[in-house]
N, C-alpha and C positions, 0 to 999 in steps of 0.2 A: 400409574406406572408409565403411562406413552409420555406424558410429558416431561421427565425426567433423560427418555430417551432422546426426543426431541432436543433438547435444550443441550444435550453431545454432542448431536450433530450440527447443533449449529456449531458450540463451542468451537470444532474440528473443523468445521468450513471458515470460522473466522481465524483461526489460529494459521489452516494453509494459505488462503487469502491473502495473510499479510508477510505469507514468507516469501511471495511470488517474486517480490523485486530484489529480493535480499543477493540472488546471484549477479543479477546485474548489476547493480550496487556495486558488490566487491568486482567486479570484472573490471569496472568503467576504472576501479578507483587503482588495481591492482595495473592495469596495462593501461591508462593514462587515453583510452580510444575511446570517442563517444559520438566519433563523425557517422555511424549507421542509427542511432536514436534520432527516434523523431521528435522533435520540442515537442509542438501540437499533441502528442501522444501523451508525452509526459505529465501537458498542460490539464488533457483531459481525467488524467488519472487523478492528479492534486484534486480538480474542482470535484469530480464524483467523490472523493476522499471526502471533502467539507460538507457534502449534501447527506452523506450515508453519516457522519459523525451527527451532525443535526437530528438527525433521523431517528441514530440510536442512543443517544440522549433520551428516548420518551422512554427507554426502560430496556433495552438491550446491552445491556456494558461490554460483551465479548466483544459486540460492534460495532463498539468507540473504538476499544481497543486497537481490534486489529487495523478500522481505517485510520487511527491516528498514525501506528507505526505505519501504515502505506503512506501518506500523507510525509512522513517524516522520510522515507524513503524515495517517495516520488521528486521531492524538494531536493533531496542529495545527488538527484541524478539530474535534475535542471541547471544546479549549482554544474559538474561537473562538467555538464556539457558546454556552461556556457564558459566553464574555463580554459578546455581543453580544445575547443571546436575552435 
């Protein structure tokens, strides 16, 4: 019975996790401003993104999931910034 509970909470820590960038995302994209993002910050989010995907590969798939969508998220806001900045 615990591990069934467990495995929600992850599911729900990986599901918030990957919605964190989701408002700055539509911010950057919505008002075209990306001069207060830090590159380096972004940069760090991608690589931790690719290390926790590797990671959960051995048998966590919520947490591929949600670091691939941060991953795909982190990428959309390097992208923006490096067009906008």
């Amino acid at each position: 019975m615990v591990e069934p509970v467990w495995n929600l909470v992850g599911a729900a820590a990986a599901l918030l996790s990957a919605l964190t960038l989701t408002p700055q995302v539509w911010k950057a994209f919505r008002t075209k401003h990306t001069r207060d993002l830090s590159f380096a910050t972004l940069a760090l989010i991608v690589t931790s993104n690719v290390l926790w995907i590797l990671h959960g590969v051995r048998g966590d798939i919520a947490l591929v999931y949600a670091n691939v969508f941060l991953f795909v998220c982190g990428n959309a806001l390097m992208g923006l910034k490096l067009k906008y900045d």
